[in-house]
C-alpha positions in Angstrom: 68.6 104.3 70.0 71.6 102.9 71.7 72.4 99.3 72.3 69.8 96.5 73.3 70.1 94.7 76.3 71.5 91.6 75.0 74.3 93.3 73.3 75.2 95.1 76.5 75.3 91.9 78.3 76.9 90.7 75.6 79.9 93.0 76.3 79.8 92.7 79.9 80.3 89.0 79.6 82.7 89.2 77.3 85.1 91.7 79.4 84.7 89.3 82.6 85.5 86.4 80.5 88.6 88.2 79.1 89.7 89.2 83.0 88.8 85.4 84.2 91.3 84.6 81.0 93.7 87.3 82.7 93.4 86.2 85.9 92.4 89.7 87.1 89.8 90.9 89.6 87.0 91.5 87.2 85.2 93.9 89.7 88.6 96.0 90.1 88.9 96.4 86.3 84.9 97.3 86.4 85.8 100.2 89.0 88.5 101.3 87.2 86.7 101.5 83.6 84.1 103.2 85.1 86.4 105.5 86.7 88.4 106.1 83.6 85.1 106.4 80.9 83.8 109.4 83.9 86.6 111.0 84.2 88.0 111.2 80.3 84.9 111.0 77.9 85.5 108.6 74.7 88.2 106.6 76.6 88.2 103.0 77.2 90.0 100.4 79.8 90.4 97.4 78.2 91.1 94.5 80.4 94.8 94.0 79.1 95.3 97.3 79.5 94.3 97.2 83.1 96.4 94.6 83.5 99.5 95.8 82.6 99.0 99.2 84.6 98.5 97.5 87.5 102.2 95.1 86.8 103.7 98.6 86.8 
């Protein structure tokens, strides 16, 4: 049932790593996934994604 806890930090590191990469505010691109995975069920931010909405 569902994902252990390593694999879940797993991910978690992995997406700040990808916005240290990015040079983007990892706890802005947290929010914002969070925001977007509550509002739209099934959707997913990914950190390049975020950064290129917040260029526009």
């Amino acid at each position: 049932m569902g994902r252990c806890r390593a694999e879940v930090a797993a991910i978690f590191y992995s997406l700040i790593g990808t916005c240290r990469m990015l040079k983007i505010d990892s706890r802005k691109y947290l929010r914002a996934a969070a925001e977007v995975a509550l509002s739209t069920p099934g959707a997913v931010l990914l950190p390049h994604d975020f950064q290129a909405a917040q260029a526009d």
